[in-house]
VMD Tcl script that builds the backbone (N, CA, C; Angstrom):
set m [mol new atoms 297]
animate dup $m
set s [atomselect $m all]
$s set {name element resname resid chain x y z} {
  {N N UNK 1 A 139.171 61.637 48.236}
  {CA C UNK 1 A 138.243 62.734 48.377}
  {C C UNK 1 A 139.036 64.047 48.296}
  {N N UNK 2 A 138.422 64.834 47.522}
  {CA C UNK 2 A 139.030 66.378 47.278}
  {C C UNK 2 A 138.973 67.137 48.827}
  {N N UNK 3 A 139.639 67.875 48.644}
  {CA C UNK 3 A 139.521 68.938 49.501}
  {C C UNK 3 A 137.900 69.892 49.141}
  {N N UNK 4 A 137.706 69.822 48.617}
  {CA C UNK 4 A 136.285 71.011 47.827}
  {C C UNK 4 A 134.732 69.491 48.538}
  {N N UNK 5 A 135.073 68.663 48.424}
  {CA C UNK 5 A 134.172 67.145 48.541}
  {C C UNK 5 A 134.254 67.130 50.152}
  {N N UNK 6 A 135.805 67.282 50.569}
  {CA C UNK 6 A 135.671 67.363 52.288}
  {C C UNK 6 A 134.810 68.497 52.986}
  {N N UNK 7 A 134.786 69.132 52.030}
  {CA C UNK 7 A 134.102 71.085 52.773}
  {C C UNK 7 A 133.005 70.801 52.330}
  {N N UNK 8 A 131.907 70.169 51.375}
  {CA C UNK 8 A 131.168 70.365 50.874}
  {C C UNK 8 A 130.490 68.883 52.331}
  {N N UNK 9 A 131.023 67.743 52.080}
  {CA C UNK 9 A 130.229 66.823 53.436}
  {C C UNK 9 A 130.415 67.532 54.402}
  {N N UNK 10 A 131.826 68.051 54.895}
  {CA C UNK 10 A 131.699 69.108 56.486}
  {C C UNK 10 A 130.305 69.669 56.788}
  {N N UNK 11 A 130.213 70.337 55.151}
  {CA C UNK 11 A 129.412 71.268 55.300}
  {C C UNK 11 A 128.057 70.887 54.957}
  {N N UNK 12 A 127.643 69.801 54.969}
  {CA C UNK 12 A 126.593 69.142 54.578}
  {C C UNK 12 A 125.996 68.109 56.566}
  {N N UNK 13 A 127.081 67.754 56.998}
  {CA C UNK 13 A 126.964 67.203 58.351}
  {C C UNK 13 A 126.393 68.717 58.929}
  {N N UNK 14 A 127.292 69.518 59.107}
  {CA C UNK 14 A 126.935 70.687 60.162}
  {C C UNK 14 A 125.460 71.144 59.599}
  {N N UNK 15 A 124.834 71.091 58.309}
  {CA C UNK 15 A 123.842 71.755 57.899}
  {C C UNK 15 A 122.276 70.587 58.821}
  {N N UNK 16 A 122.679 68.988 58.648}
  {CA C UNK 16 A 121.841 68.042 59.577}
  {C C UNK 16 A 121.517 68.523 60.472}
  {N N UNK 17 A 122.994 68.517 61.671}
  {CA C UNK 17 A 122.877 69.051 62.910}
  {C C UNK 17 A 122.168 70.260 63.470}
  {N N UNK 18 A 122.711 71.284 62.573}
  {CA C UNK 18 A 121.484 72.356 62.586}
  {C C UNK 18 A 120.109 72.053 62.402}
  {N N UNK 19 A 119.704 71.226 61.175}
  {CA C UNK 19 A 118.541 70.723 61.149}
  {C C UNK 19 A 117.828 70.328 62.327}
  {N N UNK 20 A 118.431 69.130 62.915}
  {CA C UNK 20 A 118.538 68.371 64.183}
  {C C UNK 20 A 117.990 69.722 65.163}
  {N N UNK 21 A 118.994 70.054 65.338}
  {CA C UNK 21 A 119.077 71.216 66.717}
  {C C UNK 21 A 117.864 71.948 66.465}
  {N N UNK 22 A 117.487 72.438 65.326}
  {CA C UNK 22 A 116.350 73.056 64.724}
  {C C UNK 22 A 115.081 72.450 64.969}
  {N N UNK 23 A 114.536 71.435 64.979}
  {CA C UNK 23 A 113.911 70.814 65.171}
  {C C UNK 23 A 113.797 70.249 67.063}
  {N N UNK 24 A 115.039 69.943 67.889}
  {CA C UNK 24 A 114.728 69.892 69.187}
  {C C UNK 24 A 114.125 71.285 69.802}
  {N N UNK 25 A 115.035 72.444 69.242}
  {CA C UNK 25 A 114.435 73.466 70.049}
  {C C UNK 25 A 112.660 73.971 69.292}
  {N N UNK 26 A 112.441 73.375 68.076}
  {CA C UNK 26 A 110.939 73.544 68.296}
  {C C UNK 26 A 110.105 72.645 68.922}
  {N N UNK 27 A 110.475 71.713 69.095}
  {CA C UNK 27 A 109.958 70.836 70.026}
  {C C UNK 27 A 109.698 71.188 71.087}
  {N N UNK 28 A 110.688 71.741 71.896}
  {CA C UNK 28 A 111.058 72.534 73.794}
  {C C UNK 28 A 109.882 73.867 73.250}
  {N N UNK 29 A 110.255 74.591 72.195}
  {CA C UNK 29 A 109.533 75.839 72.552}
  {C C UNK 29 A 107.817 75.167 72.526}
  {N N UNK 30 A 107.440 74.327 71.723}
  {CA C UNK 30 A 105.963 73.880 71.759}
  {C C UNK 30 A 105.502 73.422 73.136}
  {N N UNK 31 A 106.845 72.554 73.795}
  {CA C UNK 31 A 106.232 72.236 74.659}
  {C C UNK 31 A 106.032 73.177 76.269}
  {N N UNK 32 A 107.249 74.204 76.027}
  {CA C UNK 32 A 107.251 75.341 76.573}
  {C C UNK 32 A 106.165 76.392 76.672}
  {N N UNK 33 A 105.416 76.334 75.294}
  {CA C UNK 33 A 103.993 76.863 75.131}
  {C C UNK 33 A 102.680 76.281 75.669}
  {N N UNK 34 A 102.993 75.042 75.424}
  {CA C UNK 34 A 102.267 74.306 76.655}
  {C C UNK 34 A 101.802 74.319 78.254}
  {N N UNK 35 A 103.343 74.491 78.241}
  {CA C UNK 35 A 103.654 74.421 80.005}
  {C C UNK 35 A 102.919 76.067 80.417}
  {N N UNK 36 A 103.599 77.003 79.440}
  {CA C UNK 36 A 102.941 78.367 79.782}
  {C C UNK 36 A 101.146 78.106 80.224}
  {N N UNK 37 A 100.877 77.810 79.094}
  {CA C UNK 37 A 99.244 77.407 78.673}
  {C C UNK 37 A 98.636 77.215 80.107}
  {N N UNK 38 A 99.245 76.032 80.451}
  {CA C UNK 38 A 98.783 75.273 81.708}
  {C C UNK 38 A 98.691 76.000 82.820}
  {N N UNK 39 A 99.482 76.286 83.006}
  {CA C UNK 39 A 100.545 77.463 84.321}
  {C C UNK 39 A 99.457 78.927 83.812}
  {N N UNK 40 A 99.176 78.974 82.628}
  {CA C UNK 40 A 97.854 80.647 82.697}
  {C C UNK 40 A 96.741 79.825 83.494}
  {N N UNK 41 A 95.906 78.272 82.868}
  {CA C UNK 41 A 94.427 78.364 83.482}
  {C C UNK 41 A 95.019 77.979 84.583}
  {N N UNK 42 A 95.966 77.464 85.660}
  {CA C UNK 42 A 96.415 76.930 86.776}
  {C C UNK 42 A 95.331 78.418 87.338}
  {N N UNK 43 A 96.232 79.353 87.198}
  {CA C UNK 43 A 96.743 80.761 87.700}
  {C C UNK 43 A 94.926 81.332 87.623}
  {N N UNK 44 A 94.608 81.178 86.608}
  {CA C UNK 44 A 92.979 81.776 86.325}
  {C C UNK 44 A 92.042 80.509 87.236}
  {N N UNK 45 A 92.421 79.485 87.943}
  {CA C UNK 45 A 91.348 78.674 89.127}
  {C C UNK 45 A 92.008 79.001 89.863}
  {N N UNK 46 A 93.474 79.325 90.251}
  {CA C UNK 46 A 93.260 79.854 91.806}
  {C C UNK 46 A 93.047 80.904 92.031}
  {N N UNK 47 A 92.942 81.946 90.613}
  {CA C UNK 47 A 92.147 83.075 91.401}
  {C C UNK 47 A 90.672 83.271 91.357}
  {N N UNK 48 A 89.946 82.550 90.675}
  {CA C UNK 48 A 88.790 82.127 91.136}
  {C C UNK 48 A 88.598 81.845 92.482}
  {N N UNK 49 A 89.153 80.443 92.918}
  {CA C UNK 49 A 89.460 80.538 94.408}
  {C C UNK 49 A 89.981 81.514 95.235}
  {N N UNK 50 A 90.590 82.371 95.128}
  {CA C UNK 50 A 90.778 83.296 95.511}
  {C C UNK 50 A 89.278 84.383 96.304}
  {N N UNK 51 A 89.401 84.353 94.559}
  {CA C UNK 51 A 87.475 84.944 94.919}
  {C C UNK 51 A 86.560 84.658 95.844}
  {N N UNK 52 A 86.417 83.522 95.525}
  {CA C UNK 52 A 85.193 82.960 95.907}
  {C C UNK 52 A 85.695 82.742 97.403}
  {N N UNK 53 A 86.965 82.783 98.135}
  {CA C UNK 53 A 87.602 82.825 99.592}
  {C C UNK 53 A 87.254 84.299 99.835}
  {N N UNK 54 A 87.749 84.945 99.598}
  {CA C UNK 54 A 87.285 86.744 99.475}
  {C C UNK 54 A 86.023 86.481 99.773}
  {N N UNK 55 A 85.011 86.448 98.883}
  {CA C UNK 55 A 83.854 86.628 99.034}
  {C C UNK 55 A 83.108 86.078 100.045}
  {N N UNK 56 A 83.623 84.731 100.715}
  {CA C UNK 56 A 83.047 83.823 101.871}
  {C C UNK 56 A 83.726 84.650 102.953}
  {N N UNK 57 A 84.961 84.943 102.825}
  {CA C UNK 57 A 85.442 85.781 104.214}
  {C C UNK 57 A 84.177 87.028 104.457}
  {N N UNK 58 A 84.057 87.835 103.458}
  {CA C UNK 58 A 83.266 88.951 103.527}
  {C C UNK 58 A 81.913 88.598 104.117}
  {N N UNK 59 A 81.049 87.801 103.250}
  {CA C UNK 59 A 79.618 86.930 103.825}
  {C C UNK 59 A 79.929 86.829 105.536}
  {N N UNK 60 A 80.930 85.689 105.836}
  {CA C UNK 60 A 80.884 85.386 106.931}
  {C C UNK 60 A 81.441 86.927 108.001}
  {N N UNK 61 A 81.908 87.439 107.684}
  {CA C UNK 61 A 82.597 89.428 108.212}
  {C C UNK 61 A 81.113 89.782 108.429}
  {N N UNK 62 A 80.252 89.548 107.440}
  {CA C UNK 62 A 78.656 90.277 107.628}
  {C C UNK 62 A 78.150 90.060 108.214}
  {N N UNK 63 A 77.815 88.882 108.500}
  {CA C UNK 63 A 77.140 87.609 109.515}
  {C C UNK 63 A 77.592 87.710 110.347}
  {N N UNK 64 A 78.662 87.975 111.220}
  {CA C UNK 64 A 79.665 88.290 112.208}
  {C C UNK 64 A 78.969 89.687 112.941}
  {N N UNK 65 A 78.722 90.843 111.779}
  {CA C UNK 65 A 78.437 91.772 112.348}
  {C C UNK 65 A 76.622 91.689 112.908}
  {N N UNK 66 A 76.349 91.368 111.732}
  {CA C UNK 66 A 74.909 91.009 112.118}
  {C C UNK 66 A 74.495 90.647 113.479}
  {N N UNK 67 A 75.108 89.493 113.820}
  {CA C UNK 67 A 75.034 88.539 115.167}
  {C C UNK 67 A 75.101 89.385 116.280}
  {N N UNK 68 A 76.799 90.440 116.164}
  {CA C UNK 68 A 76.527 91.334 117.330}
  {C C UNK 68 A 75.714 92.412 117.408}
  {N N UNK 69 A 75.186 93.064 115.965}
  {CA C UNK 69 A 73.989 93.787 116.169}
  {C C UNK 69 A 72.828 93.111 116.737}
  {N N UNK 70 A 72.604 91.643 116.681}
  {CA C UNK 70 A 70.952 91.336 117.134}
  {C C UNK 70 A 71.439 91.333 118.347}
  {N N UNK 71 A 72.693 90.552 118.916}
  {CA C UNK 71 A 73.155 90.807 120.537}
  {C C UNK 71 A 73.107 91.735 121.235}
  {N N UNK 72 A 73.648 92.963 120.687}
  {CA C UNK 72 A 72.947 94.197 121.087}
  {C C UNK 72 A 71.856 94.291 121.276}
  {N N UNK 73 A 70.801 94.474 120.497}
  {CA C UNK 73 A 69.423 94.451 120.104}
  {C C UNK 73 A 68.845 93.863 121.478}
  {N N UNK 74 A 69.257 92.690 121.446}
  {CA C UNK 74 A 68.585 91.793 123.014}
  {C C UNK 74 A 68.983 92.511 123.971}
  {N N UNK 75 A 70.218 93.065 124.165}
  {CA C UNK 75 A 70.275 93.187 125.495}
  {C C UNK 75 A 69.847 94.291 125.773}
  {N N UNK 76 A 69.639 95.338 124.633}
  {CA C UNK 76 A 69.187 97.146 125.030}
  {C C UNK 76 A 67.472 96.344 125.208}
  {N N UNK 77 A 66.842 95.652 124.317}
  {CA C UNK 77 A 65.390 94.948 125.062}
  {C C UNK 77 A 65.557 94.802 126.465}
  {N N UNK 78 A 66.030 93.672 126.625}
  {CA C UNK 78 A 66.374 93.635 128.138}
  {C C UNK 78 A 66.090 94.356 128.855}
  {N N UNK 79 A 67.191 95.361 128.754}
  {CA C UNK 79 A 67.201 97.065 129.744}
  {C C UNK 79 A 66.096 97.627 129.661}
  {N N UNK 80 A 65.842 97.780 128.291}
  {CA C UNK 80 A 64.613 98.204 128.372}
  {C C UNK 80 A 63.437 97.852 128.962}
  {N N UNK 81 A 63.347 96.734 129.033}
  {CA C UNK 81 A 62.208 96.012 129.659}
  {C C UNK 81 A 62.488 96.296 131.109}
  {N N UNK 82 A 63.542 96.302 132.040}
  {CA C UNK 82 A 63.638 96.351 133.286}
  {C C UNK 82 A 63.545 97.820 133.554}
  {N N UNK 83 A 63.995 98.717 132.772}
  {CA C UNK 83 A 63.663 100.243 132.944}
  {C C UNK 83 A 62.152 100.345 132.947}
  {N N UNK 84 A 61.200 99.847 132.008}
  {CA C UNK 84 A 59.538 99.976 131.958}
  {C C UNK 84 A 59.143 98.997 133.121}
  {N N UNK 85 A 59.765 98.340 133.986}
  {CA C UNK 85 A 59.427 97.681 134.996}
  {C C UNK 85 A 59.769 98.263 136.723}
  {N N UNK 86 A 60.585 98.959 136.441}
  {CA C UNK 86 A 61.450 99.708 137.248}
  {C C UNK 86 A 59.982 101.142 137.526}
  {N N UNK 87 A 59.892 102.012 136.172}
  {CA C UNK 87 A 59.243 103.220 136.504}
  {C C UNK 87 A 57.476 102.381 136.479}
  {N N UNK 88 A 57.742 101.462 136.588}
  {CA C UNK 88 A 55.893 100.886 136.643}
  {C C UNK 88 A 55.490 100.566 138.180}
  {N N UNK 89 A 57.112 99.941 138.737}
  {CA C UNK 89 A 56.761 100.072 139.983}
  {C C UNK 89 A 56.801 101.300 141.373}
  {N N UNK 90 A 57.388 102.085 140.391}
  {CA C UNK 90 A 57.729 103.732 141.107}
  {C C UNK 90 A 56.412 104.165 140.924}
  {N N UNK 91 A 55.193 104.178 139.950}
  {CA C UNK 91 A 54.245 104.479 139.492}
  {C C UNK 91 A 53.193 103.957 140.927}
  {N N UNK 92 A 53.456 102.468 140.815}
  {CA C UNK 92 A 52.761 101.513 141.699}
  {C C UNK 92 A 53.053 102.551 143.119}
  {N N UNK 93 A 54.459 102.804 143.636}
  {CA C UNK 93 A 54.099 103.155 144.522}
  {C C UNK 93 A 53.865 104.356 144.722}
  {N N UNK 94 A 54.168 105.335 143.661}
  {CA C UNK 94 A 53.335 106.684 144.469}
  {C C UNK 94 A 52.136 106.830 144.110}
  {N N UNK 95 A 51.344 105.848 143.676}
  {CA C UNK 95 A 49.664 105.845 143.069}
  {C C UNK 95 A 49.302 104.895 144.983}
  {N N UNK 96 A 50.114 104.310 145.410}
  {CA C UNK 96 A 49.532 103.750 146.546}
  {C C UNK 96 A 49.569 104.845 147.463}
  {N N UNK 97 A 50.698 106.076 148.130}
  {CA C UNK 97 A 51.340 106.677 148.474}
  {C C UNK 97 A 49.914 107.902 148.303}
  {N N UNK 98 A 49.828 108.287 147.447}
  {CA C UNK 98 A 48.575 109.304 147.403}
  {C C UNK 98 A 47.204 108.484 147.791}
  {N N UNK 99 A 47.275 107.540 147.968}
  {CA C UNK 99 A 45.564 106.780 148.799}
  {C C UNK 99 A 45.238 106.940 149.627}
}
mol reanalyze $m
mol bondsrecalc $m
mol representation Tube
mol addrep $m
């Protein structure tokens, strides 16, 4: 084998290998595009979940407030009711008081 025949297979092996190598790293990047792919809708349902946690925290934050507004509500009734019971019987007695 010539010297010109040795450089020319050298150079014919290294051109495979490149091939080779050429071909694994499109392989990795496809499947790398993949993995991205996956890892975006992963990322787009948990922030859905996200949401939809947000939004149940808030509902239930409302409902929360609600509850202690009607609690309120009852108990100023309450008072109220014992205040209109209170001046009904002050009524009672100075309507007896003038008889």
């Amino acid at each position: 084998m010539t010297p010109n025949e040795k450089t020319i297979a050298a150079f014919e092996t290294r051109i495979r290998q490149m091939i080779l190598r050429f071909q694994e790293l499109k392989k990795e990047n496809k499947d790398l595009y993949a993995m991205i792919e996956k890892n975006e809708q992963d990322i787009k349902q948990l922030q859905a979940k996200l949401d939809q946690g947000q939004n149940d925290y808030n509902s239930l934050k409302m409902a929360k407030m609600i509850e202690i507004t009607d609690g309120d509500l009852d108990g100023a009734k309450e008072r109220l009711s014992k205040l209109i019971r209170d001046v009904n019987k002050c009524i009672a007695i100075l309507s007896d008081e003038e008889q």
